[in-house]
Backbone bond lengths (Angstrom), bond angles and torsions (degrees), N, CA, C in turn:
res aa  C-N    CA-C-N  psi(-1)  N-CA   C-N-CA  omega(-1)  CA-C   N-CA-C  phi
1 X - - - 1.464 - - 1.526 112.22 -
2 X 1.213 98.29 19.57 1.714 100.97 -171.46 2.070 119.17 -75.57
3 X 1.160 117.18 128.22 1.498 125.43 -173.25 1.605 96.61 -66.36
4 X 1.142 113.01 117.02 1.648 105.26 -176.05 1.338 115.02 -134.87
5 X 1.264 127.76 108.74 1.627 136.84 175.24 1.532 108.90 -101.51
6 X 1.769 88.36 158.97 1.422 113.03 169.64 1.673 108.10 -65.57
7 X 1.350 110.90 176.36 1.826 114.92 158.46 1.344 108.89 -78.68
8 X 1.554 123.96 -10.65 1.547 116.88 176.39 2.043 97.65 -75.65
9 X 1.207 119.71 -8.96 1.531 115.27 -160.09 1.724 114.32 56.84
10 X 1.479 86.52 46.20 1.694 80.15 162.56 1.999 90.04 -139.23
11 X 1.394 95.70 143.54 1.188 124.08 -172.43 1.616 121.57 -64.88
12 X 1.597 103.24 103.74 1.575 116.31 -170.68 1.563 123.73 -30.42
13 X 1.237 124.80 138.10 1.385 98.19 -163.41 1.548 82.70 -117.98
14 X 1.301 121.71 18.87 1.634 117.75 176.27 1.688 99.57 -162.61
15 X 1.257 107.59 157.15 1.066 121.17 -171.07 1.851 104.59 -148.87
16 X 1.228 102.78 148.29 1.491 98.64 169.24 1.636 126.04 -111.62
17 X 0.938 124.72 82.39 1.625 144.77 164.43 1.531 99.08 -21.26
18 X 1.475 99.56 138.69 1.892 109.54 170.93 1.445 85.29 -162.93
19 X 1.526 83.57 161.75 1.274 115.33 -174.77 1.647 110.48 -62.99
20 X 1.310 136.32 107.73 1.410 144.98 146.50 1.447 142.11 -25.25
21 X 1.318 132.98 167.52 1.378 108.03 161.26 1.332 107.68 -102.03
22 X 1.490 116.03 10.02 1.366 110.67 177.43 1.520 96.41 -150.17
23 X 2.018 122.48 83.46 1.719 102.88 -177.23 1.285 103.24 88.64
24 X 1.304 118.48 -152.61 1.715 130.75 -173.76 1.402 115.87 -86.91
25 X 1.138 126.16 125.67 1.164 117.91 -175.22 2.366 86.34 -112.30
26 X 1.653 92.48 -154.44 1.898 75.87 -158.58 2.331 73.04 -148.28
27 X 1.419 98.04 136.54 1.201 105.62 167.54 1.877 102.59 -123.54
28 X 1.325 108.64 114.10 1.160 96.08 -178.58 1.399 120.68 -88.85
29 X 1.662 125.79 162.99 1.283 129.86 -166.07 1.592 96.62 -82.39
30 X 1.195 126.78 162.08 1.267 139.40 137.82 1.831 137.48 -20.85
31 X 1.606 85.33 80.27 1.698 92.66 -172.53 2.037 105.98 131.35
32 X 1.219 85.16 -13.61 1.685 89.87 -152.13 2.462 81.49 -90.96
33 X 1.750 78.28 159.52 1.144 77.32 -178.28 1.996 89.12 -153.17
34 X 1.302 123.26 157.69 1.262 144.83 154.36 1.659 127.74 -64.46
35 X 1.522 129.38 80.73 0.969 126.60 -162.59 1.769 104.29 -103.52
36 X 1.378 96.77 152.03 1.348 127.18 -162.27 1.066 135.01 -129.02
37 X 1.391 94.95 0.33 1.587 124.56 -179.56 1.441 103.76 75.35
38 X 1.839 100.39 -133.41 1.515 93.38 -164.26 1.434 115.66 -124.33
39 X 1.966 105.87 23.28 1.446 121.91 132.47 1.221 116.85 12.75
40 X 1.667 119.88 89.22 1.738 119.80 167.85 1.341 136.89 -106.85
41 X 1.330 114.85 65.39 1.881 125.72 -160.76 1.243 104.38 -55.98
42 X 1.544 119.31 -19.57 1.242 123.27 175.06 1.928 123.96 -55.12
43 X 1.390 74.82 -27.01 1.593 76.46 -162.42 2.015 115.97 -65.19
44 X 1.191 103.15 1.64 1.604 111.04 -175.27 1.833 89.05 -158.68
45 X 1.529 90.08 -171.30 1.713 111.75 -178.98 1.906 94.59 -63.42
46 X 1.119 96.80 154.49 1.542 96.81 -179.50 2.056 109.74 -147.19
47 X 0.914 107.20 -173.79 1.778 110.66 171.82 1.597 105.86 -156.18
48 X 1.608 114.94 124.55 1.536 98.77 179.43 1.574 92.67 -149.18
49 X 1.563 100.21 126.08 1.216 137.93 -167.92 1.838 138.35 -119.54
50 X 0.807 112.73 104.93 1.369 115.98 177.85 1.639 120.85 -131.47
51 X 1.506 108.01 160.30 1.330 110.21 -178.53 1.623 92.93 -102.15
52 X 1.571 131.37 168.03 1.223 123.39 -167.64 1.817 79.01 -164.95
53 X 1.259 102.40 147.94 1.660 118.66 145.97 1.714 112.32 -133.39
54 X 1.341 101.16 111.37 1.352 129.25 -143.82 1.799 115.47 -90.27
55 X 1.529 135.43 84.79 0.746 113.58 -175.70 1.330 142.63 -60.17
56 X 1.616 100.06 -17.24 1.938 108.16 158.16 1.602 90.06 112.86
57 X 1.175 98.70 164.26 1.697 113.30 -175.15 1.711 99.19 -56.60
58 X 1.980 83.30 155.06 1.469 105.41 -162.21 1.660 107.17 -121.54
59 X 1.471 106.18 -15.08 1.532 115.86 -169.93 1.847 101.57 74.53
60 X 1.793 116.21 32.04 1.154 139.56 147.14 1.632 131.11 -136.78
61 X 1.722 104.76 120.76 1.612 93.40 174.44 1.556 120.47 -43.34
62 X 1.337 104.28 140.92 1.759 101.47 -168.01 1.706 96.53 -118.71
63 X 1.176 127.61 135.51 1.425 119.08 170.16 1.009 111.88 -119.78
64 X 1.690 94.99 146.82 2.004 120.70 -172.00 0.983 96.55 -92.78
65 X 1.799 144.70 -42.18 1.105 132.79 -139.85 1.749 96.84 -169.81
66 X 1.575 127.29 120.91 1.621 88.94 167.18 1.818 94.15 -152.14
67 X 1.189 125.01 172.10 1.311 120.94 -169.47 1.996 100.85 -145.71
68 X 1.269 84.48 95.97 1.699 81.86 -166.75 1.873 91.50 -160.97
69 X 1.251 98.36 160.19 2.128 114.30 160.70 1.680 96.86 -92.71
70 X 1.139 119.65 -48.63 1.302 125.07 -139.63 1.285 122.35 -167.82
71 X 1.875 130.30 105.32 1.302 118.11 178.21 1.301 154.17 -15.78
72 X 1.568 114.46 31.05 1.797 129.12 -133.42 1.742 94.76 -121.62
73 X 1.023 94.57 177.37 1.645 98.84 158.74 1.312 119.55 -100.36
74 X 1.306 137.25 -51.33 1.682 130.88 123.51 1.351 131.57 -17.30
75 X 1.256 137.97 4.57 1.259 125.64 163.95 1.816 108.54 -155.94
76 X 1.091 121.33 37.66 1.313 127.53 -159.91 1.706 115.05 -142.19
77 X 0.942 124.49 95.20 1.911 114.81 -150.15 1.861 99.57 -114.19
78 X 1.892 113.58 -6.30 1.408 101.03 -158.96 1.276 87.50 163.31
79 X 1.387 99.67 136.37 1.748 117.70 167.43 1.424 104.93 -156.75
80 X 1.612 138.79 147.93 1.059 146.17 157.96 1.663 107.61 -128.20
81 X 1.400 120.72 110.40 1.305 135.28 -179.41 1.096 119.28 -122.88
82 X 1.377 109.37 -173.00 1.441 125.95 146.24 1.388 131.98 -88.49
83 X 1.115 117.17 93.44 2.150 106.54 -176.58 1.241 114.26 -52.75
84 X 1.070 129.40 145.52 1.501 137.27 -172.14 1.906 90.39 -104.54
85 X 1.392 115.67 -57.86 1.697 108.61 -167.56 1.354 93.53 -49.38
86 X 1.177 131.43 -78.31 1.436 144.67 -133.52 1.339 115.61 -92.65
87 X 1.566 112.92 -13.74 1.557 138.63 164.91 1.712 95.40 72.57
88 X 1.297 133.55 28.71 1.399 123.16 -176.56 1.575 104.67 -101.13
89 X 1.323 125.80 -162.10 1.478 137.15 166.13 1.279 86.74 -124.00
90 X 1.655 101.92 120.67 1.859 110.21 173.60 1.994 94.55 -115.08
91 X 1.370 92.13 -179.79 1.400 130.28 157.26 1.522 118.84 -111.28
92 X 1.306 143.50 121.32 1.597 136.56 141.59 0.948 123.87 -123.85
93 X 1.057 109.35 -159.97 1.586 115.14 -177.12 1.928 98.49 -149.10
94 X 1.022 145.39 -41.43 1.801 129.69 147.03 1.987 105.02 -143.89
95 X 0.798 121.84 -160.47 1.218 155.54 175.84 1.454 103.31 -66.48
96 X 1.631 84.90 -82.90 1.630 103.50 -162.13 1.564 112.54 -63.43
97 X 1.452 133.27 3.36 1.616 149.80 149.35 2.003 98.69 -72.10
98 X 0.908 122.61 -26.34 1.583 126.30 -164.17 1.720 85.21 -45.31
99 X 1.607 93.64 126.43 1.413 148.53 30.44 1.507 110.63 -111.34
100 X 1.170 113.38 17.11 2.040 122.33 -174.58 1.381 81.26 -61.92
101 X 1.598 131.41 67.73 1.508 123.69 135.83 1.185 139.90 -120.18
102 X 1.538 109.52 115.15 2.029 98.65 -176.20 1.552 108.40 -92.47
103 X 1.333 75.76 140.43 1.401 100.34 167.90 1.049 131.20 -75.56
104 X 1.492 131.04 155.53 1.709 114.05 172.56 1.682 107.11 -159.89
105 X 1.542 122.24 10.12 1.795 118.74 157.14 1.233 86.40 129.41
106 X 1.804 94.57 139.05 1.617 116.46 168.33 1.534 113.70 -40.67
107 X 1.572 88.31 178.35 1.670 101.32 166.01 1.543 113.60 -67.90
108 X 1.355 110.65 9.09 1.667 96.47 176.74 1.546 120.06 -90.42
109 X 1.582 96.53 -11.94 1.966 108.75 -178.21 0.916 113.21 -60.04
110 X 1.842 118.89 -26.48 1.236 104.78 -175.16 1.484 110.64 -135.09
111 X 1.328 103.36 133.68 1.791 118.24 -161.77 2.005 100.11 -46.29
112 X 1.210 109.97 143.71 1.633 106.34 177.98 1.128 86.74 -149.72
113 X 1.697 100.25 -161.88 1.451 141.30 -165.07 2.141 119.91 65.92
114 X 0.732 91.99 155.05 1.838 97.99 -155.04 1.914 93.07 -50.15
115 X 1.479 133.85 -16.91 1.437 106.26 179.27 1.877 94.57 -108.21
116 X 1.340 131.58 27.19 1.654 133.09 -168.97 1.506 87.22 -74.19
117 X 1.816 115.85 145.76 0.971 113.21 155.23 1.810 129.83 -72.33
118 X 1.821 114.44 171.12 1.470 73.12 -176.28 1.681 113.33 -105.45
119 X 1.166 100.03 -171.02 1.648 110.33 -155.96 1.372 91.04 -130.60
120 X 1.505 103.74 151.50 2.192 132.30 -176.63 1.525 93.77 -99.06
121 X 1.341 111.24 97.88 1.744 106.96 158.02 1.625 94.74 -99.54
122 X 2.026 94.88 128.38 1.306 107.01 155.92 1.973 110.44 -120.26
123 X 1.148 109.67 146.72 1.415 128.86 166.34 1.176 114.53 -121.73
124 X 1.456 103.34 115.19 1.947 112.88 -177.94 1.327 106.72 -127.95
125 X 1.271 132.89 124.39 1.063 166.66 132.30 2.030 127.36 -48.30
126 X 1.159 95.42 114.25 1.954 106.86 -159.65 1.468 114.19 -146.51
127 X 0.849 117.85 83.43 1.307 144.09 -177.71 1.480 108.31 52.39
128 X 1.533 107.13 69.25 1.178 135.21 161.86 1.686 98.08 78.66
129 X 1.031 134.36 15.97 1.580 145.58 162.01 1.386 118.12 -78.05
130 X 0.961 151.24 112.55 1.232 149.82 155.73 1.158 122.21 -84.13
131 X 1.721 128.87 141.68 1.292 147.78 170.87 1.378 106.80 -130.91
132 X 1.935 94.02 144.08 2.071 95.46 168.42 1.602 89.82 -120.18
133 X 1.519 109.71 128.26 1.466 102.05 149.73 1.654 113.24 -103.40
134 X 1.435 117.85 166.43 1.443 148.35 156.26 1.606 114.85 -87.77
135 X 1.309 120.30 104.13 1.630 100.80 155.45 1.371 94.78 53.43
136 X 1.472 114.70 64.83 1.497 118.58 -174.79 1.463 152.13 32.17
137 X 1.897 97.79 3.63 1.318 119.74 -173.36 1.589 92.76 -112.36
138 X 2.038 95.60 132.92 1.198 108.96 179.14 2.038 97.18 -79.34
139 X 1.968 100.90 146.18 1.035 103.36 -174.34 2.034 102.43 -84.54
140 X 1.196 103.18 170.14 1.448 106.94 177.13 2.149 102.40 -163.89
141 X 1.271 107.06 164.41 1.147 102.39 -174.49 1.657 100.42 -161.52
142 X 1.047 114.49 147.27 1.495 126.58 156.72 1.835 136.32 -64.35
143 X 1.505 91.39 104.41 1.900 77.30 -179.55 1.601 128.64 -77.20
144 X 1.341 119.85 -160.71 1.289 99.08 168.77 1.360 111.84 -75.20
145 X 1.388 154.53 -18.13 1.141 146.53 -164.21 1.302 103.68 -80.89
146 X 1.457 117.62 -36.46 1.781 114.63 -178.02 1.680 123.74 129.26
147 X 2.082 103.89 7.31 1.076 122.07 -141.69 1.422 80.82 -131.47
148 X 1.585 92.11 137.42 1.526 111.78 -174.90 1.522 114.62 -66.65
149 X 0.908 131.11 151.31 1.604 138.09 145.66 0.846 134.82 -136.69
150 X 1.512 109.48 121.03 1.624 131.37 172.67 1.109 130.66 -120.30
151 X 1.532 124.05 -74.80 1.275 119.66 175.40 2.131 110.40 -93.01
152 X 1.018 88.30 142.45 1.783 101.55 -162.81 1.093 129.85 -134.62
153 X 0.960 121.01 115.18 1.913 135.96 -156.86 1.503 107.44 -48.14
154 X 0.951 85.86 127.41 2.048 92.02 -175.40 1.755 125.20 -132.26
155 X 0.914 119.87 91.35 1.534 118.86 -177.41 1.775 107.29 -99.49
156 X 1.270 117.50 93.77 1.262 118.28 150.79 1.342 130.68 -17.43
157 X 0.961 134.30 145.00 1.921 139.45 174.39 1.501 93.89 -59.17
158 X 1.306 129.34 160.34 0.983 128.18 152.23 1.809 111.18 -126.70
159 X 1.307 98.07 129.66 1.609 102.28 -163.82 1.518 128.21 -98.22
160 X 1.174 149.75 -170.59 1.398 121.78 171.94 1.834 91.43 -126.09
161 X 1.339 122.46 18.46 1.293 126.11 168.03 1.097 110.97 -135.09
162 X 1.623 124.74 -172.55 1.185 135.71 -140.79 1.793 80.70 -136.18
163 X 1.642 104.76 131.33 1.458 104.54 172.06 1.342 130.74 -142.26
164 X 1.119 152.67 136.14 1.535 155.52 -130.82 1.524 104.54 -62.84
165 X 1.521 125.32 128.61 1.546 110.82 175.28 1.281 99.99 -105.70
166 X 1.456 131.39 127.02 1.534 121.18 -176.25 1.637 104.58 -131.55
167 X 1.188 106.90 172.74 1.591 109.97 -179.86 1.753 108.73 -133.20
168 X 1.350 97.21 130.17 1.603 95.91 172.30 1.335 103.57 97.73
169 X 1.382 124.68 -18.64 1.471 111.03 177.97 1.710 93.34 177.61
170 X 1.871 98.43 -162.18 1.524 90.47 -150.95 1.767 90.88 -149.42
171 X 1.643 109.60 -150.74 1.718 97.97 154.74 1.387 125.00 -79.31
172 X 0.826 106.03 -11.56 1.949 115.10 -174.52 1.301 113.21 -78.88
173 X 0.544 120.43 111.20 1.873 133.67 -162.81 1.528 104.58 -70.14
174 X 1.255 124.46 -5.55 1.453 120.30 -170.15 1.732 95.05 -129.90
175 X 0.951 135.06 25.39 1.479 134.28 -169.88 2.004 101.56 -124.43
176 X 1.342 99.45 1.79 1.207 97.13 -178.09 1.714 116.36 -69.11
177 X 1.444 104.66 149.67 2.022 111.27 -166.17 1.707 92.92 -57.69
178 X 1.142 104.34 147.54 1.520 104.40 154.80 1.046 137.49 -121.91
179 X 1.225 118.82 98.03 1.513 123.20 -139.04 1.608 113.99 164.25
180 X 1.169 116.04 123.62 1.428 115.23 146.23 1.771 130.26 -14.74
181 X 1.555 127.70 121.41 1.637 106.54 -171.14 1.604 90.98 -126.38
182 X 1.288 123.67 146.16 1.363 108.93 149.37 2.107 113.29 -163.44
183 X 0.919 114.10 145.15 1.918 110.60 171.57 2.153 75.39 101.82
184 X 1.198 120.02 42.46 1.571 87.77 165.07 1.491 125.26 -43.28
185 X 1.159 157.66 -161.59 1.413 169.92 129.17 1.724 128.87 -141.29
186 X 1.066 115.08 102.02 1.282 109.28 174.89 1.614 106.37 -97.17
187 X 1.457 133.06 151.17 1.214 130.92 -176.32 1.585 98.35 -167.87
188 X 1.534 96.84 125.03 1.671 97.96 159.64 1.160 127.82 -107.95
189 X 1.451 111.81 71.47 1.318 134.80 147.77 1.161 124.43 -118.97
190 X 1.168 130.46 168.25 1.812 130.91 155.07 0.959 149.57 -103.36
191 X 1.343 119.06 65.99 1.649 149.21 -132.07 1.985 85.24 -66.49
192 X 1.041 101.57 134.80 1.552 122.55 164.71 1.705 121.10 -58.89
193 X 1.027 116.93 128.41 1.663 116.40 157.54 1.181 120.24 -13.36
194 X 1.066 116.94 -49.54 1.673 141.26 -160.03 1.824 105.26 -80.80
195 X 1.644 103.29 -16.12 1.458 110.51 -166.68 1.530 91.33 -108.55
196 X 1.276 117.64 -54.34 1.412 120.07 -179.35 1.499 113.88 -39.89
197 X 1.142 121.87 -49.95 1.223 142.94 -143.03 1.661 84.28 -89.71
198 X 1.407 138.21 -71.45 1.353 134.07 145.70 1.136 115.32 17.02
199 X 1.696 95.61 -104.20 1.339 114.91 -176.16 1.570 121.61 -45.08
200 X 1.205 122.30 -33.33 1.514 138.67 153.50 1.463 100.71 -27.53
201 X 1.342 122.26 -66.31 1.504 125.94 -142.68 1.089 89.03 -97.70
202 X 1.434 130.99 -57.80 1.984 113.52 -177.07 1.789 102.28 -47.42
203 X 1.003 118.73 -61.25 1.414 106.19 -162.07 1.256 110.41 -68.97
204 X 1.339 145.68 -16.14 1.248 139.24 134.77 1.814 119.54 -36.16
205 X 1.212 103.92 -54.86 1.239 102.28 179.26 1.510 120.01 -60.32
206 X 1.046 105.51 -23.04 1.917 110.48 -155.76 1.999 72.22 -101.02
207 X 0.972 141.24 -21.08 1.364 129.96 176.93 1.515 116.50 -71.45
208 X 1.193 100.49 -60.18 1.703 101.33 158.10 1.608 132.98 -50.20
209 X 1.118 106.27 -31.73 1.446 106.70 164.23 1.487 116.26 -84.98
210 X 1.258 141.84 -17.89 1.397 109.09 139.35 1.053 149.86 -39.62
């Protein structure tokens, strides 16, 4: 039942249906993105979740989640993707803040290629902290100094307008996810480790028993 536009903002008149982990899940075409209107999880602690079967980098940023008009510092409040330069899964908030980017693990965190099973990315947000888990495990990584990183200070743009929240893609016609999407979740709360990790395993479970 998903509202789904092009990057021109005119309203898809086709979509391509795939198989789910629960029913239909939705692979979108090239350009197309999931709109949500003007949906602001930002505005408090939040949780945003999806199951994905991931075809893997494209040599294009791909977006999971993003809350912006336009790549700007004026119209850009939040994005969680895939980086194409740096090949990681970041968090930002625009460009023109660069280097305001966290990091959170290559394309290897998350299982791909056209036969990968699929995988639960959640991003939770807690008093302005951000975390990505995998398959219910929060990610973390080593810098050069020797010092862990996981959860990472995050202040959103704050805007004086109201701006499109979409999933799977954005205006850029080539930034679209590539990949299988399905079980979106938006929630403004900040579900615990302890919940992720849960919810991970029931819906795994209830997958296998189909």
């Amino acid at each position: 039942d998903a509202v789904v536009y092009g990057s021109d903002s005119v309203k898809a008149t086709s979509v391509k249906d795939s198989l789910g982990i629960f029913g239909k899940g939705i692979t979108l075409k090239p350009g197309q993105f999931i709109d949500l209107d003007h949906l602001d999880p930002c505005a408090g602690d939040f949780t945003l979740s999806l199951w994905t079967k991931w075809f893997g980098p494209n040599g294009e940023h791909q977006i999971l989640f993003s809350e912006r008009a336009y790549w700007s510092d004026s119209t850009s409040r939040f994005q969680w993707h895939f980086e194409a330069n740096m090949q990681w899964f970041t968090v930002m908030k625009s460009m023109p803040n660069y280097p305001y980017t966290l990091y959170y693990g290559d394309a290897n965190v998350v299982p791909h290629g056209e036969d990968a099973e699929w995988s639960y990315l959640t991003l939770v947000s807690k008093d302005r902290k951000v975390a990505m888990y995998v398959n219910g495990e929060m990610l973390s990584w080593v810098d050069d100094d020797g010092s862990v990183i996981d959860i990472q200070k995050f202040e959103p743009n704050n805007l004086n307008e109201e701006v499109p929240f979409r999933v799977g893609g954005n205006e850029i016609e080539t930034e679209t996810w590539n990949g299988a999407i399905d079980e979106v979740r938006i929630e403004n709360v900040a579900r615990s480790a302890a919940w992720i990790k849960a919810s991970y395993e029931i819906q795994k479970a209830a997958i296998q028993l189909q």
